[in-house]
C-alpha positions in Angstrom: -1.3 -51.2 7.9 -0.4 -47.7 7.0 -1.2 -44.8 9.6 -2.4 -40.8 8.0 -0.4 -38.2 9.4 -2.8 -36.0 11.1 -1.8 -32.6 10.1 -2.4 -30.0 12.3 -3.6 -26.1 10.8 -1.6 -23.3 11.6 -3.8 -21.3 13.3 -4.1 -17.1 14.4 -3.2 -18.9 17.8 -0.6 -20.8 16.4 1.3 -18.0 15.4 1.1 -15.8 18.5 2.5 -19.0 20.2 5.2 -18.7 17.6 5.9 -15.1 19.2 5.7 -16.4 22.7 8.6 -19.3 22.1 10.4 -17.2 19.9 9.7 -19.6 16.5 10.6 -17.8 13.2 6.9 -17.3 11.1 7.6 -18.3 7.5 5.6 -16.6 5.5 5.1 -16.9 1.3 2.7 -15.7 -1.4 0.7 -17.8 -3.3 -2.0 -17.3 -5.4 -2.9 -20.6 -7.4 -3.9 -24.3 -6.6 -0.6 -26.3 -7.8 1.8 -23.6 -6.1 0.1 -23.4 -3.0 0.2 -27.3 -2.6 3.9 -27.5 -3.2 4.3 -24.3 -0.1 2.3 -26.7 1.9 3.9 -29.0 1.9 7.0 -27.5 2.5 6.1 -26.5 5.3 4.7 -22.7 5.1 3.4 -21.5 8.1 1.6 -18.5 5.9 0.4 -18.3 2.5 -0.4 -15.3 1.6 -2.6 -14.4 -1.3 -1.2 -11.1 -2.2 -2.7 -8.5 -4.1 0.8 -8.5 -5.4 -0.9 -11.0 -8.0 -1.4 -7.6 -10.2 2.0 -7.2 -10.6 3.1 -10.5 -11.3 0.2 -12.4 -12.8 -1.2 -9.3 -14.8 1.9 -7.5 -15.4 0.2 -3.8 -13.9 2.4 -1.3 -12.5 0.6 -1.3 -9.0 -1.7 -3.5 -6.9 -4.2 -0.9 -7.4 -6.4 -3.0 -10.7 -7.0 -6.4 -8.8 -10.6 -6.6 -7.5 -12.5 -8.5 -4.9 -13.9 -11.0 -7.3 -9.9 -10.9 -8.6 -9.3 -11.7 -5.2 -11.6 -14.4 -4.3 -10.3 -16.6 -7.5 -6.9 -16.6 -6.2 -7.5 -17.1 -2.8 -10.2 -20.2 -3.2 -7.5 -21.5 -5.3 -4.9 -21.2 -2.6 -7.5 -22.6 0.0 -7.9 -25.6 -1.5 -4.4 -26.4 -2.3 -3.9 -26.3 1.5 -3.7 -28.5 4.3 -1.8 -26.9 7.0 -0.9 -23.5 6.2 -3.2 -20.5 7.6 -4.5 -18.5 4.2 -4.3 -15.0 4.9 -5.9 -12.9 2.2 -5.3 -9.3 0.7 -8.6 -7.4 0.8 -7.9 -5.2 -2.8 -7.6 -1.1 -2.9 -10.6 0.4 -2.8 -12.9 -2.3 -0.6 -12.2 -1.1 2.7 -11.1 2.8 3.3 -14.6 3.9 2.6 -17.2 3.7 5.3 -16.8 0.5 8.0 -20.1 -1.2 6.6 -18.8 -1.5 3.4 -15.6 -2.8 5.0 -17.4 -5.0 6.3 -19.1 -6.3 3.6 -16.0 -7.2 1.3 -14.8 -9.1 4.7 -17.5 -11.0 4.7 -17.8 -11.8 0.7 -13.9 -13.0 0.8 -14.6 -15.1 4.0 -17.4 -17.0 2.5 -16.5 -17.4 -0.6 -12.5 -18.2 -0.4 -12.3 -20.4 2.1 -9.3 -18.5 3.5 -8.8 -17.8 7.3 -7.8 -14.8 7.6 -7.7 -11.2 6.1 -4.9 -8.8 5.8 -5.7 -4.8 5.4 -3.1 -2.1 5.4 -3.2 1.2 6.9 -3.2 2.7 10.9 -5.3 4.9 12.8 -7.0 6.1 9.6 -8.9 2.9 9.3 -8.8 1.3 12.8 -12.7 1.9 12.8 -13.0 0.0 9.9 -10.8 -2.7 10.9 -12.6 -3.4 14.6 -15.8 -3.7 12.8 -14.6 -7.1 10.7 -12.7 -8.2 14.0 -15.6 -7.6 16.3 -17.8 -10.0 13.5 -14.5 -12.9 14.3 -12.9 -12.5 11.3 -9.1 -12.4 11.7 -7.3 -9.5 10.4 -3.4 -8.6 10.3 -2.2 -5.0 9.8 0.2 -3.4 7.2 2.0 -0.5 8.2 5.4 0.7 6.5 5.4 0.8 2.3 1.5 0.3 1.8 1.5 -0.2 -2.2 -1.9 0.4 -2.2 -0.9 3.9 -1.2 1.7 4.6 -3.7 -0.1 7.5 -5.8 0.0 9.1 -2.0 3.8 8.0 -1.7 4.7 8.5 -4.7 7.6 6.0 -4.5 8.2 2.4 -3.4 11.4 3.4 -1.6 12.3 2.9 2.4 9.2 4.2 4.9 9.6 5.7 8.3 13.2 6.9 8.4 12.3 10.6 9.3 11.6 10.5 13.5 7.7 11.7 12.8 6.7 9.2 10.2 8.7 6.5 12.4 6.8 7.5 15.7 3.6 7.5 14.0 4.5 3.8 12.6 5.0 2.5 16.2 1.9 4.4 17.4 -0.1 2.6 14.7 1.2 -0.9 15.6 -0.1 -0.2 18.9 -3.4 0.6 18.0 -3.6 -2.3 15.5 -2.8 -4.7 18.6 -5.2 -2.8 20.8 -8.4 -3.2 18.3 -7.5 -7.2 18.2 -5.6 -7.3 15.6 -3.5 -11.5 15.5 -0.2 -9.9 13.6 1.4 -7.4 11.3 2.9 -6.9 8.5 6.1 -4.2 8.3 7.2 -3.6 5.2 10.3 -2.1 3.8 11.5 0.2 7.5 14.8 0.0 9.0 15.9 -2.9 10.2 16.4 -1.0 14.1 12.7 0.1 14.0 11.2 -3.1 13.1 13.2 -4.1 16.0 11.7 -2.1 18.2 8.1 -2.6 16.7 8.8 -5.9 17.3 10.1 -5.8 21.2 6.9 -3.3 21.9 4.2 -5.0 20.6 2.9 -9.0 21.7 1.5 -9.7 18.2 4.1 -11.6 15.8 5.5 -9.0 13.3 6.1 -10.3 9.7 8.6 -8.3 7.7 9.8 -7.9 4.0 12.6 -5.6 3.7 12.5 -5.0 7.3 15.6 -6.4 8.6 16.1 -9.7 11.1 14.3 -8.1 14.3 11.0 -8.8 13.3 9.5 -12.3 14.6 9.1 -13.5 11.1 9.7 -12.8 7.3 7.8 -12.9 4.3 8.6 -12.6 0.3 6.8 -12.7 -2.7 7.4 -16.5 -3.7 7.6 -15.5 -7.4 10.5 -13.1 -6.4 12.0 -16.1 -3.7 12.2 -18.4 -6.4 13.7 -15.9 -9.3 10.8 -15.8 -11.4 10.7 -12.0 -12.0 14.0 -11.8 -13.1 14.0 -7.9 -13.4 13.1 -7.1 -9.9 16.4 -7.3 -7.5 15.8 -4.9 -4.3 18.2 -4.8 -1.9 16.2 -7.5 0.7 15.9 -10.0 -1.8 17.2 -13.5 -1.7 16.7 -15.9 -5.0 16.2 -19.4 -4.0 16.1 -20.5 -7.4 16.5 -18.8 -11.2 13.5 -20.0 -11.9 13.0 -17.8 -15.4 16.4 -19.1 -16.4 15.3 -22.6 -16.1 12.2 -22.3 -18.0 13.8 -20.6 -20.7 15.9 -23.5 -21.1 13.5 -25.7 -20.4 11.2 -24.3 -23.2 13.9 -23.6 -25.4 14.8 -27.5 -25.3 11.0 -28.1 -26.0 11.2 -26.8 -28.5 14.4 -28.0 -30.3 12.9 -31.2 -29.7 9.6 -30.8 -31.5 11.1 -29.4 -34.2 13.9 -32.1 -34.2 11.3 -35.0 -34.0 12.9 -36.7 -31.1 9.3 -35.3 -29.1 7.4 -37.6 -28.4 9.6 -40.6 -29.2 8.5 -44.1 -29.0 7.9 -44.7 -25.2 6.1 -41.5 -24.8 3.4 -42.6 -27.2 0.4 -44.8 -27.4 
C-alpha cells in the first residue's frame, strides 16, 4: 500500500528559521501554472510572482504597465501550481504609494483573489505607513530597498544603488524600519556585495538578494533569465542554468522541417 508524502508549506516562519540556522532561501519568479509546478517541485522555497512579468511576458520597457487585475491572473496561476512553495506577490506601481487605505485595499484584493501568501512592496521610510497598515490587517509583506524598478523614471537608470555613503546609510536605515513595522524579509537588489553584507548581519529578517553579492541569507533571479530565456539580457550577476531560447529555436526549427518534410505525425503518432 502506497503512503502520500505529506508536504509541508514553506511558511513566513519557515523562512526566518532559515535565517536562524543559517539555510540558504532559494528564491525564483514565476508567473504561470505549468512553470510554477515544475519550481515546486524542485524544490523552491519562494516563488515569486514578479511584476517583472511586464518585461518578459509583454515585452514593456519597465514594470511600470502591469496592473492589479495583471497581477492577480499571474499570481492565481502560480497559487495553484503550488504545493509547498510560499507565493509571494508583487503589488504593481501605482497601488500602494498613494494614501494607506488605498494600500490597503489592493492588499486585500490580491489576497483574496490570488491565493498567494504573501505580498512584496518596495520602497523605505516613504511608505512605512502604508506598509504597517496591510501588516497590522495579517497580511505578510517583504520589503524592496536597493534598485526599485518601479522607481526608474526617478533613477533614471537600472545601474548599481547605494554606492555613495548617504544613499548607502539611508538603505540600512530603511531595512531597519522595514523589520521594525513587522516586516517577514527583504528584498536587496542590485548594492554591493559588502553592504548587503552588512544589511544582512544588522537586521534578524532573512535578506533575499539579486545582484547583491553572497552575504545576503538568500538569492533570487528572474527564472526566465536563470534558465536563458531572454537571451539579450546578460548583467554582470547573472548565471544561465540553461539556453533555453537556443533550445526552442532548434526545437521549433526541427518542427518545422518535419511538417514540411511529412515525417510529422508518422504512423505511431496517429489514430
Amino acid at each position: 500500500m502506497s503512503v502520500n508524502k505529506i508536504i509541508k508549506r514553506v511558511t513566513t516562519n519557515t523562512i526566518l528559521g532559515m535565517k536562524q540556522t543559517g539555510e540558504k532561501i532559494s528564491m525564483l519568479t514565476a508567473y504561470d501554472f505549468s512553470t510554477a509546478k515544475a519550481l515546486d517541485e524542485a524544490g523552491i522555497d519562494i516563488l515569486l510572482v514578479g511584476d517583472s512579468a511586464a518585461n518578459v511576458f509583454a515585452g514593456y520597457e519597465t514594470t511600470l504597465p502591469i496592473t492589479l487585475d495583471n497581477m492577480i491572473y499571474h499570481a492565481s496561476a502560480v497559487a495553484r501550481g503550488t504545493k509547498r512553495a510560499l507565493v509571494l506577490v508583487d503589488l504593481p506601481f501605482g497601488e500602494y504609494q498613494g494614501t494607506s487605505e488605498d494600500a490597503f485595499k489592493a492588499a486585500v484584493r490580491m489576497m483574496k483573489e490570488s491565493g498567494a501568501h504573501a505580498l512584496k512592496l518596495e520602497g523605505g521610510v516613504e511608505i512605512l505607513e502604508n506598509i504597517k497598515k496591510i501588516i497590522d490587517a495579517g497580511i505578510p509583506v517583504c520589503g524592496h530597498l536597493g534598485l526599485t524598478p518601479q522607481s526608474i523614471n526617478k533613477f533614471g537608470t537600472f545601474g548599481v544603488r547605494a554606492q555613495e555613503e548617504a544613499e548607502a546609510a539611508k538603505l540600512k536605515s530603511d531595512a531597519l524600519a522595514l523589520q521594525e513595522i513587522g516586516c517577514f524579509a527583504v528584498v536587496l537588489e542590485k548594492i554591493p556585495a559588502k553592504l548587503a553584507q552588512e544589511v544582512s548581519a544588522s537586521v534578524a529578517i532573512p535578506t533575499i538578494g539579486i545582484g547583491a553579492g553572497n552575504g545576503c541569507d538568500g538569492q533570487v533571479l528572474v527564472v526566465n533569465d536563470m534558465l536563458g530565456f531572454t537571451k539579450d539580457f546578460k548583467p554582470k550577476f547573472l548565471r544561465r542554468y540553461m539556453d533555453m531560447y537556443g533550445d526552442m529555436v532548434q526545437a521549433a526549427s526541427q518542427y518545422a522541417a518535419d511538417v514540411k518534410a511529412g515525417t510529422y505525425p508518422n504512423e505511431q503518432e496517429q489514430y
